[in-house]
Z-matrix of the N, CA and C atoms (Angstrom, degrees):
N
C 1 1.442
C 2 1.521 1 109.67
N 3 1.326 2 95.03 1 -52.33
C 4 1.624 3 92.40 2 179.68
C 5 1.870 4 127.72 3 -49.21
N 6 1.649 5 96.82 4 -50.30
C 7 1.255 6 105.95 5 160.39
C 8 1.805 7 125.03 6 -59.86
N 9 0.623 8 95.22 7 -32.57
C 10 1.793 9 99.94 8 163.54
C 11 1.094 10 139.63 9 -47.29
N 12 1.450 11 96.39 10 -55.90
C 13 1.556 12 118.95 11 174.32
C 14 1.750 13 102.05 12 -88.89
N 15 1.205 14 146.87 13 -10.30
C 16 1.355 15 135.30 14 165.57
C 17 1.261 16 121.45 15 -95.33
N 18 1.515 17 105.99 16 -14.99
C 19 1.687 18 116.07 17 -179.54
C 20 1.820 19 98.49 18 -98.94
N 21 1.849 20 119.57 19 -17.41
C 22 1.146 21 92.52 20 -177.80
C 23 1.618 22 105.33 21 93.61
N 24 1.259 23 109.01 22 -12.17
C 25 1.726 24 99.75 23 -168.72
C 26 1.819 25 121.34 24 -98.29
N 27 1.173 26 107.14 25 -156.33
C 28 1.472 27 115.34 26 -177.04
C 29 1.323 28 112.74 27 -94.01
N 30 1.524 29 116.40 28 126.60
C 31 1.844 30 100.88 29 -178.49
C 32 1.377 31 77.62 30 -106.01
N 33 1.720 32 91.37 31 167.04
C 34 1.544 33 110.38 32 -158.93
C 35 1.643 34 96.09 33 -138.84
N 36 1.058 35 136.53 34 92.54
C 37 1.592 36 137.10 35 175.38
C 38 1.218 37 108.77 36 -146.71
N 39 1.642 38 115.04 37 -169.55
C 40 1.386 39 131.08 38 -165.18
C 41 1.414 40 91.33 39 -161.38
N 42 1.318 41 115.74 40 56.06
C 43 1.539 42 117.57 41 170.11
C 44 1.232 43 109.48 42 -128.53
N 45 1.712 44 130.41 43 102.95
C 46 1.355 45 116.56 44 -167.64
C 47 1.529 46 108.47 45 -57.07
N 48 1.038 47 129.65 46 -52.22
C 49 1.619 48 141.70 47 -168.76
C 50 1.387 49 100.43 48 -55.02
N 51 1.562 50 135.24 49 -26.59
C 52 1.158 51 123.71 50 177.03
C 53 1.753 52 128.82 51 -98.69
N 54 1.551 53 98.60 52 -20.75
C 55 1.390 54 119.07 53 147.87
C 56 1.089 55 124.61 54 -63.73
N 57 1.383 56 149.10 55 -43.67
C 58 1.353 57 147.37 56 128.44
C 59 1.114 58 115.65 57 -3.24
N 60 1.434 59 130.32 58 -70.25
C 61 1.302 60 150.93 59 -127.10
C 62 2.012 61 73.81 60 -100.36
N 63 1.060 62 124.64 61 -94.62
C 64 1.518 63 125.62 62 172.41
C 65 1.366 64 119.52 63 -10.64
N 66 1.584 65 109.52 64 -64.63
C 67 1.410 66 104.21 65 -174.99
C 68 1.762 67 96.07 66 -63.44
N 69 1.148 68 139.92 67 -83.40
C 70 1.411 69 138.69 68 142.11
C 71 2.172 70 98.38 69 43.19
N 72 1.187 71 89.85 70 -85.56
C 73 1.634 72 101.61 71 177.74
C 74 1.601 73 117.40 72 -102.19
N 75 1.398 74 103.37 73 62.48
C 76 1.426 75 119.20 74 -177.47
C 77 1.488 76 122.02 75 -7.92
N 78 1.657 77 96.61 76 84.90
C 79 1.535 78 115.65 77 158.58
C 80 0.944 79 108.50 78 -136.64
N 81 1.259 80 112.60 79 134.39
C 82 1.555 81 111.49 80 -177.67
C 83 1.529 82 116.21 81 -92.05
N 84 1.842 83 73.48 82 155.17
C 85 2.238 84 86.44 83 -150.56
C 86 1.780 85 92.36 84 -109.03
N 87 1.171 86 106.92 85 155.90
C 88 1.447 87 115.72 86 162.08
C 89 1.457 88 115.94 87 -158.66
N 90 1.246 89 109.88 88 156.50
C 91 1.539 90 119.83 89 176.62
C 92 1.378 91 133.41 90 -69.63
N 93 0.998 92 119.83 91 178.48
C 94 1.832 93 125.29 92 170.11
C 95 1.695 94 121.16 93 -67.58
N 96 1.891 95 91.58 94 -45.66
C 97 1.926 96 92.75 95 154.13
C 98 1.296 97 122.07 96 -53.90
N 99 1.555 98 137.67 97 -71.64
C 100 1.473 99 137.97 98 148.59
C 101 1.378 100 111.49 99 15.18
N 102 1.409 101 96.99 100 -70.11
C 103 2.224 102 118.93 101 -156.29
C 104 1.828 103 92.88 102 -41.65
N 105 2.085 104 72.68 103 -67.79
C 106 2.019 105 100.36 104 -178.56
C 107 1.990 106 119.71 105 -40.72
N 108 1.296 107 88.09 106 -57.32
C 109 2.097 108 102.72 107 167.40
C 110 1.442 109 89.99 108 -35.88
N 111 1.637 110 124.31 109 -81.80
C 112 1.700 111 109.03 110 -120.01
C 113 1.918 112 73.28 111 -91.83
N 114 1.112 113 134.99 112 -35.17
C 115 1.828 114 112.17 113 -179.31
C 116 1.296 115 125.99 114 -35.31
N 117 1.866 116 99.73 115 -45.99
C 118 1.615 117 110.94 116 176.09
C 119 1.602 118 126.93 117 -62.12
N 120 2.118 119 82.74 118 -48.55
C 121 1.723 120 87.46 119 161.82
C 122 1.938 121 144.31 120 -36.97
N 123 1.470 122 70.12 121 -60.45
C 124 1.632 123 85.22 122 172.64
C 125 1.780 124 124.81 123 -91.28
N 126 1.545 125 89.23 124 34.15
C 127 2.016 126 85.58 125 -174.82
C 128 1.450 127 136.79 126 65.83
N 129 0.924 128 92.76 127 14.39
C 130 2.010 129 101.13 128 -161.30
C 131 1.803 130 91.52 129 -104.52
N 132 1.278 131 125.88 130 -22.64
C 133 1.285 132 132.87 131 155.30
C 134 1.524 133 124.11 132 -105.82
N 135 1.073 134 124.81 133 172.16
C 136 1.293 135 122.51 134 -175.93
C 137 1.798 136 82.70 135 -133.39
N 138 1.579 137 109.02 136 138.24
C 139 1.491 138 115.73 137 171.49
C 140 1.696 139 113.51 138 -51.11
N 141 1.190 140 117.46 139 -45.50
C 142 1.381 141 96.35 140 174.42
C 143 1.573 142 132.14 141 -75.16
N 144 1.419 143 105.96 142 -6.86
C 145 1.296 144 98.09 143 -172.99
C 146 2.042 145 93.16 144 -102.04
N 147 1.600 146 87.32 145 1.96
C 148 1.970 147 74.19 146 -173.06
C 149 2.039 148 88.37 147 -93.40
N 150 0.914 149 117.33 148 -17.49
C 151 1.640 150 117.32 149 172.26
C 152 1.803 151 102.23 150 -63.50
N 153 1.652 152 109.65 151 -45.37
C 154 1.536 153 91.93 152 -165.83
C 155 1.508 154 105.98 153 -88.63
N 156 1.201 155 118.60 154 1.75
C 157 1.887 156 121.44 155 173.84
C 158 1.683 157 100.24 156 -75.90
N 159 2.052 158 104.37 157 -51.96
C 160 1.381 159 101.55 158 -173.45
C 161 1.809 160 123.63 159 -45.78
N 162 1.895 161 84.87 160 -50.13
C 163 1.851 162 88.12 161 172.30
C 164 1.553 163 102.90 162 -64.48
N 165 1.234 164 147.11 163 -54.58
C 166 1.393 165 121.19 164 175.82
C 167 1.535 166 133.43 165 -34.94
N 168 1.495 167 101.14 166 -39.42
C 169 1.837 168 113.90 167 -171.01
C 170 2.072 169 89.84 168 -61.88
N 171 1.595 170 101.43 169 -61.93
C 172 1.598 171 82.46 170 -160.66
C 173 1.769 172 106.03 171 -104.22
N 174 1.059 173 109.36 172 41.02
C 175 1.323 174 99.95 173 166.42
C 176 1.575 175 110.03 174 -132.19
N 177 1.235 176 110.54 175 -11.23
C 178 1.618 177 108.59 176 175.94
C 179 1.610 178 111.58 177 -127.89
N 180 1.371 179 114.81 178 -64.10
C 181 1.667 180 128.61 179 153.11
C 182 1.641 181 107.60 180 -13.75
N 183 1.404 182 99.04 181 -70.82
C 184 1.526 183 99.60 182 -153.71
C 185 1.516 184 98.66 183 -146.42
N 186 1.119 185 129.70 184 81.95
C 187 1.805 186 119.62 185 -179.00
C 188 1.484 187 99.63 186 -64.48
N 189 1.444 188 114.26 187 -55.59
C 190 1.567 189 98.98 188 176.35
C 191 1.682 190 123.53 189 -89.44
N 192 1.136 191 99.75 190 55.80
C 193 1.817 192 95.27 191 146.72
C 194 1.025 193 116.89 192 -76.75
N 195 1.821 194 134.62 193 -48.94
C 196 1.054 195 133.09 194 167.97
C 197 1.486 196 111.04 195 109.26
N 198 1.777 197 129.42 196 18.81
C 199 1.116 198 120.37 197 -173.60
C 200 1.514 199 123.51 198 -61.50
N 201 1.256 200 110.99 199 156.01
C 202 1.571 201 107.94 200 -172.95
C 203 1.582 202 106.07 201 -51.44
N 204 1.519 203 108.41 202 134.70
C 205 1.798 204 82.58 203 167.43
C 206 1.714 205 112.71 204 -103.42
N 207 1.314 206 115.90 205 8.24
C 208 1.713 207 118.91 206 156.38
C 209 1.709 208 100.96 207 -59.37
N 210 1.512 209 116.32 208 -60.46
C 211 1.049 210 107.95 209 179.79
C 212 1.478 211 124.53 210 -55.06
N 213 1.075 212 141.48 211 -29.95
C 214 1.404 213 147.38 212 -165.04
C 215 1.348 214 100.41 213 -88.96
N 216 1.790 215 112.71 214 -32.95
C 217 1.373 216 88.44 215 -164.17
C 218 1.675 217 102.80 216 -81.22
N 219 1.560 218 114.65 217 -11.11
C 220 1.607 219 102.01 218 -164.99
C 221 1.300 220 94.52 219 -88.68
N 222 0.972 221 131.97 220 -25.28
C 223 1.652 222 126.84 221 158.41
C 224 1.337 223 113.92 222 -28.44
N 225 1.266 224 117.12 223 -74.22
C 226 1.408 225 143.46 224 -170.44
C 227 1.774 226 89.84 225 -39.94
N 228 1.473 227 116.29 226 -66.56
C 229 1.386 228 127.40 227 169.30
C 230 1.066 229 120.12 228 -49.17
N 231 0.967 230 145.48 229 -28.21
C 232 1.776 231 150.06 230 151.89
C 233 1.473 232 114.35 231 -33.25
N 234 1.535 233 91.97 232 -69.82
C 235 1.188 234 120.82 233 -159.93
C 236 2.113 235 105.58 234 -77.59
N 237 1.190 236 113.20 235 11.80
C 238 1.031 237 127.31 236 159.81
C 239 1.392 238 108.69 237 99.30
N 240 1.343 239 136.92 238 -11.06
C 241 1.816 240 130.50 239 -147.41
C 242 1.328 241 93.42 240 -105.39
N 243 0.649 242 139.11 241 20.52
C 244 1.979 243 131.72 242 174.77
C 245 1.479 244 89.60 243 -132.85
N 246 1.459 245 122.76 244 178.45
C 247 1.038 246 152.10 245 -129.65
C 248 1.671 247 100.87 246 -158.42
């Protein structure tokens, strides 16, 4: 946070209490979906390998972050691998 607000930049978490606190002192906050969105967007990921990072983030990384899994799954669907 601190760095955020002195650099001016984007904080990037999944901590409601710290998103609060950010939006609160206008920096803009975004999530781990976000990060994943604009990587794929802009080519710097490829959808399947941003599906096998996502299953890494909450199944080994972090089981309890707690990302939506509506959200993940239409991702997943975006990004072409579902049906």
């Amino acid at each position: 946070m601190y760095q955020a607000s002195k650099l001016d930049a984007i904080l990037v978490t999944s901590d409601n209490l710290l998103r609060k606190f950010a939006t609160d002192h206008a920096v803009e906050v975004h999530g781990h979906l976000w990060m994943f969105d604009n990587l794929v967007d802009g080519g710097l990921l490829s959808g399947s390998l941003a599906i096998e990072k996502l299953g890494e983030l909450t199944e080994i990384v972090n089981p309890k972050l707690g990302l939506p899994s509506a959200e993940c799954h239409k991702r997943i669907k975006k990004w072409g691998l579902l049906p």
